[in-house]
Structure formats: C-alpha cells, structure tokens
C-alpha positions as CSV (number, residue, x, y, z in Angstrom):
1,X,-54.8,53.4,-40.1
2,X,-57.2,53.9,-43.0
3,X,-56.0,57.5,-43.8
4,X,-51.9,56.2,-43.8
5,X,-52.7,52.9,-45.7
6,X,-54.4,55.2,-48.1
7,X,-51.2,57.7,-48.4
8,X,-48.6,54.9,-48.2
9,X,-50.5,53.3,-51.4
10,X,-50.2,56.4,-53.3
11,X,-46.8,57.7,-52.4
12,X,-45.4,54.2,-54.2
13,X,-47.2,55.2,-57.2
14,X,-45.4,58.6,-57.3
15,X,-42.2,57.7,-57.5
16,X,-42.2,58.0,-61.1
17,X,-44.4,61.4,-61.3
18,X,-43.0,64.5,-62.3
19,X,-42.7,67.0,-59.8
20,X,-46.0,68.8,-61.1
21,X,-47.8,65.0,-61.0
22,X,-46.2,64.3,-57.1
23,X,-47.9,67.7,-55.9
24,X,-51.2,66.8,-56.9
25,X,-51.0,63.3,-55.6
26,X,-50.0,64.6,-52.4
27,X,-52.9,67.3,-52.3
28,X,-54.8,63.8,-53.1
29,X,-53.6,62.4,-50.4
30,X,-54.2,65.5,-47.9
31,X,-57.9,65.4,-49.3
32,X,-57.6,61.5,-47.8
33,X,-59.3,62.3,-44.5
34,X,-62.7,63.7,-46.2
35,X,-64.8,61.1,-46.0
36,X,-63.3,59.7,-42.7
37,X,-64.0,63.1,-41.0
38,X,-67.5,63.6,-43.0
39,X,-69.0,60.0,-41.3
40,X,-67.2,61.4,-38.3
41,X,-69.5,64.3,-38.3
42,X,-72.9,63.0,-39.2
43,X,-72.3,60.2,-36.4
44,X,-71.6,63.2,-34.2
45,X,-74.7,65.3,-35.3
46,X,-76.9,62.5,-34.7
47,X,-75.9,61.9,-31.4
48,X,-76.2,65.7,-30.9
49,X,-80.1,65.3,-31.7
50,X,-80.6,62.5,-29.3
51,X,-78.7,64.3,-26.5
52,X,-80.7,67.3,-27.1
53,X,-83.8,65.6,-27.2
54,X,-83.4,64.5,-23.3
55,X,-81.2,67.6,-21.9
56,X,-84.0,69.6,-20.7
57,X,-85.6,67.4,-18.8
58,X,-82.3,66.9,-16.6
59,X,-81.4,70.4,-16.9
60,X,-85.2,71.5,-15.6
61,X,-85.3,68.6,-12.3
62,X,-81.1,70.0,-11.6
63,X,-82.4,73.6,-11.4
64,X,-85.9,73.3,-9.6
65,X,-84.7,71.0,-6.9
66,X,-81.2,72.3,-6.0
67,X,-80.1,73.9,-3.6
68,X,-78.7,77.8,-3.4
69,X,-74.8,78.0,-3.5
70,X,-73.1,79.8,-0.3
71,X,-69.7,81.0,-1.0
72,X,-68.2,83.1,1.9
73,X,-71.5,83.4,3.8
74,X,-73.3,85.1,0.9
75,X,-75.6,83.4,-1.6
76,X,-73.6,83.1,-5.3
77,X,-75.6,84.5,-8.2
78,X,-73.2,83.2,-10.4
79,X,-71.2,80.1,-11.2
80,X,-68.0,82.0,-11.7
81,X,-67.9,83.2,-8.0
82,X,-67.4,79.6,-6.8
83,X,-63.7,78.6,-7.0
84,X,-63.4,75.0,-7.6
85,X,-65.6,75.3,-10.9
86,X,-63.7,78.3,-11.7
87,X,-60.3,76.1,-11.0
88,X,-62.3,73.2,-12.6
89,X,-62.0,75.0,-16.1
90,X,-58.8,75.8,-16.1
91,X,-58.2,72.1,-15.4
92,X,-60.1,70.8,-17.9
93,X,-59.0,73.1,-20.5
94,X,-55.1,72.4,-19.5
95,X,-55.9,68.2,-19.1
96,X,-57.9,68.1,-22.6
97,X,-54.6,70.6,-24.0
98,X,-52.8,67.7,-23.3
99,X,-54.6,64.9,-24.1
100,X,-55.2,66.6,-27.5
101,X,-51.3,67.6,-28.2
102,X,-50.1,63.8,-27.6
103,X,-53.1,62.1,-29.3
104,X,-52.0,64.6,-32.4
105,X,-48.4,64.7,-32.0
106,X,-47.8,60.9,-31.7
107,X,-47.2,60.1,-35.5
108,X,-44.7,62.9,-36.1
109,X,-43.1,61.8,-32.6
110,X,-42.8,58.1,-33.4
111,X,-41.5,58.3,-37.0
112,X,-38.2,61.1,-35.2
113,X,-35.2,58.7,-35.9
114,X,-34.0,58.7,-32.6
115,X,-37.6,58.0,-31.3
116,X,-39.1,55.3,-33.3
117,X,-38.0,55.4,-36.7
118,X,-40.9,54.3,-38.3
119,X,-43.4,54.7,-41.4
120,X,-46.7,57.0,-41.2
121,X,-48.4,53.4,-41.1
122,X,-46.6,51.9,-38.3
123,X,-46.7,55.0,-36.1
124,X,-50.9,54.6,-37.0
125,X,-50.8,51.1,-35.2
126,X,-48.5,52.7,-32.5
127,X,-51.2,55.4,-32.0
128,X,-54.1,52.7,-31.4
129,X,-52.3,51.9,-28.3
130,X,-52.7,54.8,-26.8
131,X,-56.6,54.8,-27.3
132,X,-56.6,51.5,-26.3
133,X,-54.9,52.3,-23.6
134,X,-57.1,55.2,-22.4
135,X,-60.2,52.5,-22.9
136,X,-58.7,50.0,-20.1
137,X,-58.2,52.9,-18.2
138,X,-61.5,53.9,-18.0
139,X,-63.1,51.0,-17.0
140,X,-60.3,50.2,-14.2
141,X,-60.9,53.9,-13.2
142,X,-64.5,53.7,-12.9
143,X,-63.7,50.7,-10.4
144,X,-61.3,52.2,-8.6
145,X,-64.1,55.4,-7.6
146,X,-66.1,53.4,-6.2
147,X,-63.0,52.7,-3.6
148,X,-61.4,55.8,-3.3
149,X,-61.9,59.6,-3.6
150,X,-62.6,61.4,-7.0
151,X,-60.0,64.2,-6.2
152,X,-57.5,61.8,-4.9
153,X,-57.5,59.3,-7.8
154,X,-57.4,62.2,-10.2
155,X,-54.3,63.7,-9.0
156,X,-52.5,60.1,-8.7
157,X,-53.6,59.6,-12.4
158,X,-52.1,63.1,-13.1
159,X,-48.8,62.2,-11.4
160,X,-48.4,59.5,-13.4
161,X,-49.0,61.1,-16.4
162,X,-47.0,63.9,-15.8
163,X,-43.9,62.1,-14.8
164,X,-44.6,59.8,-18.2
165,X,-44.1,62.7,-20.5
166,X,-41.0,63.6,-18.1
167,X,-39.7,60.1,-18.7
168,X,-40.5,60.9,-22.6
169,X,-38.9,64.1,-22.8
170,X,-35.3,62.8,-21.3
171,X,-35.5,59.5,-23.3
172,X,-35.4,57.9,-26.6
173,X,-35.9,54.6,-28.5
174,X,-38.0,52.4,-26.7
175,X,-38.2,54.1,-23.8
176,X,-39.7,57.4,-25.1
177,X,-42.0,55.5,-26.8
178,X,-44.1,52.9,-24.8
179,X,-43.9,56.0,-21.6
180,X,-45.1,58.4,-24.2
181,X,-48.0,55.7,-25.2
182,X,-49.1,54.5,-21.4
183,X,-50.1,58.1,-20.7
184,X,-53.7,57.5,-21.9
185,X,-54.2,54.7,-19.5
186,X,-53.7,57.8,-16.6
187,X,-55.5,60.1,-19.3
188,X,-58.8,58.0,-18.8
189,X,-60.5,59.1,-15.6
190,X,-59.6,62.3,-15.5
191,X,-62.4,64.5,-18.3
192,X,-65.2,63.4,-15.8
193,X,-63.5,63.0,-12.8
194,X,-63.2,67.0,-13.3
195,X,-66.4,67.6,-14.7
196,X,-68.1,65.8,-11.6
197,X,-65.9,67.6,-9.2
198,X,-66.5,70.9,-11.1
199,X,-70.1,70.8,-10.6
200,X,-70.0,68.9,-7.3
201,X,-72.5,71.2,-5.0
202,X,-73.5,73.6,-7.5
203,X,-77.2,73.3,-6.7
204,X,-79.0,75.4,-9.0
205,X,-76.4,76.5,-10.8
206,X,-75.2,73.5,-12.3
207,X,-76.4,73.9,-15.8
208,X,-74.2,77.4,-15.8
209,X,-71.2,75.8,-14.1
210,X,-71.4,72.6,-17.0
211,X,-71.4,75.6,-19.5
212,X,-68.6,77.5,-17.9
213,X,-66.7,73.7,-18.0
214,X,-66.9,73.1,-21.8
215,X,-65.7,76.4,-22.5
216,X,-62.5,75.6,-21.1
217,X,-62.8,72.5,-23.7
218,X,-63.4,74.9,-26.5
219,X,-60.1,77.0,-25.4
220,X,-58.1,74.3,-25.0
221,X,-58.1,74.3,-29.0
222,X,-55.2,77.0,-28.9
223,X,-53.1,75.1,-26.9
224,X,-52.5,72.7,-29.6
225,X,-51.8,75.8,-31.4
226,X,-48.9,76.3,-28.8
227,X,-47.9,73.3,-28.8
228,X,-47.2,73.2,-32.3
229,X,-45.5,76.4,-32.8
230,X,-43.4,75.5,-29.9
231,X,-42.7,71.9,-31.8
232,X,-41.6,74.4,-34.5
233,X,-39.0,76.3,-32.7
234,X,-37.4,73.9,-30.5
235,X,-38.7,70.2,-32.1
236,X,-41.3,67.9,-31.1
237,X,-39.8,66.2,-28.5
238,X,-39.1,68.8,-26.3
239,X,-42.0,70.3,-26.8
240,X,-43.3,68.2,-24.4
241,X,-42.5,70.0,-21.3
242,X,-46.1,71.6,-22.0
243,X,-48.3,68.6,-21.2
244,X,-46.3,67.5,-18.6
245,X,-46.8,71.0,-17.0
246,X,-50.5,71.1,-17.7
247,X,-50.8,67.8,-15.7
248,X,-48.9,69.1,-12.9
249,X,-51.7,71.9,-12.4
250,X,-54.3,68.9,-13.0
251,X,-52.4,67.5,-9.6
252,X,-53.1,70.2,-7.6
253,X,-57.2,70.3,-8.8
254,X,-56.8,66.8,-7.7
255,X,-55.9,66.9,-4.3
256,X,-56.2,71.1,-3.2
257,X,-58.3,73.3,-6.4
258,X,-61.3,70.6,-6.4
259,X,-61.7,71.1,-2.4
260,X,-65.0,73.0,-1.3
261,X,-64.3,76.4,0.6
C-alpha cells in the first residue's frame, strides 16, 4: 500500500509532463520500493544472525542422538535415497511456486477489467486479504494438527486450494476475485506441514534432508519465471492452471508421497 500510494501520488502530477519528464517520473516511481525492500533486508539479516547464533546447538543434539535411516533393509548414507524427503522437495518447491505466483500476480489480476477493474491502490488493499487470510489460517491450522493427521490436513488444504484457483480460472467479477483471495487461508499450513513431514524419521540425517528441503525453495524462484512468461503468451488469468496443478501434486504428498516406505 505504501509503494502504490507512493506511485498513485506521482502519476497525478504527470499528467502535465512532457513525454521525456513522464519517463523519469515513472523510473521514480519504479525506484519506489528501495527503501521498503532495504528495511526488508536488514530486518531479515538480523534475524539471520540470531538464527545462526542457536542452529548448531539443535543441529549437533539432531545428529548425535538420532537414529540411522533404513530404506529397503539397507542403512541410507544419504538423504536423497529416502523418498518422502525426496518427494518432500518437489512439493515444497511446487506449493511455495504457487504461493509466490498468486501473492505476485494479484495486482495485475485484480486491476483485468473483467476481473476487478480497479486502481494499483485498491488491488494493494485487495492483496492484504490474502495475507491476512493466510495469518487466520495458520493459527486455525495449528489447532486443527493437534486433532488430525499432518499429511491428511495438508492434502485437504491443497484440495481446496486447488479447486479455488479452478473456480478463479473459469470465473470473473466477484467471483474470481474473493476464490482467488481465500487461497491463502488453505496456503497457511502447508510450508511446515511439509517440512515436518519431509524430515519426519530422518534420524541423523536431518540436517541434510532440511538442506535438500530449502533448495526446492530456492528453485521454486523459476517458476514464477514460468508463470510469467506463460501470463505473457496466453494472459494472466489463464495462466493460472499452473498453481492449481502444483497443488494437485501437493495432494498427493498429502495423503500418498509423505507416507514412510
């Protein structure tokens, strides 16, 4: 909201630029989410410290104590012999893909005329929703795993949010837009709902298996690369059918990938 309150106040004073003037006002405006993304940083640096601080102390008691990993009657030297980390991955790189594309794709997708029709600004507050939205989510989820299983819950949270972005893709107005929005209430459970089942049993390979799990974050990066040049070639909106496709896989972590074999 601060970067499109800061845009919308200098694309009224451009209206009486010269062409030359309105290009440098709107590489002003580009240059809008400096300082934002600069305090973003140092916040995130900071917390790295702290984090680092404690992580080999929880790292060291993970590996000493645990136990070996058996897969198929032989002991695993690696992390990357065990299938439901391996499966993990790939389902958290796919569920953060899609998380990522809406979260980035909701102003452009709001402001379509036959979506929501509205300003940069507006589409801003619309886009709070969906954080907020992932924030109720996550407390209701954490009291829901304490009744129910972490695979099961996961996948219902992924069928919902799958058939959300279904509901998006052949809809418009209204419609398209509060079922694109409630998809981070089902988005909320689901990063470390598969990170726990990821490293569920690992022993003492945990801290590789945690490692192997945030490079599928890193990758999902290109699929918002994707998702983008898709948006280019057939439009935003059905661009779509990506998330909803990554969530399907999410589905099957949740209730068959995540199992122990």
């Amino acid at each position: 909201m601060l970067i499109f309150t800061i845009a919308q106040h200098r694309a009224q004073d451009t209206l009486a630029l010269t062409s030359h003037q309105q290009a440098a006002s709107r590489l002003a405006e580009v240059s809008s989410v400096k300082v934002p993304y600069l305090i973003f940083a140092c916040v995130l640096i900071a917390s790295a410290a702290v984090v680092w601080r404690f992580r080999m102390l929880v790292v060291a008691s993970v590996e000493h104590e645990g136990a070996e990993v058996v897969v198929n009657g032989r002991t695993a030297r690696s992390a990357w012999q065990v299938r439901q980390l391996v499966l993990g991955a790939l389902g958290i790189m796919l569920y953060c893909g899609a998380e990522v594309s809406i979260g980035s794709f909701i102003i452009n997708f709001l402001a379509q005329p036959d979506i929501g029709g509205i300003s940069s600004l507006q589409a801003a507050r619309f886009a709070s929703y969906y954080w907020t939205a992932a924030m109720v989510g996550r407390f209701a989820g954490s009291a829901l795993l304490r009744r129910m299983r972490p695979g099961e819950l996961l996948g219902i949270c992924a069928v919902a949010a799958s058939l959300l972005v279904f509901i998006t893709l052949f809809s418009t107005g209204a419609v398209a837009v509060w079922s694109f929005l409630f998809v981070g209430l089902f988005n909320s459970i689901m990063f470390p709902t598969i990170f726990t089942l990821g490293i569920d049993g690992m022993g003492k390979l945990t801290s590789q298996a945690s490692g192997i799990l945030f490079l599928g974050v890193v990758r999902s990066a290109t699929l918002s690369v994707v998702q983008g040049a898709l948006a280019d070639r057939i439009g935003i909106h059905a661009a779509f059918i990506l998330p909803a496709l990554y969530y399907l896989y999410v589905v099957y972590y949740g209730f068959r990938g995540s199992r122990h074999f």
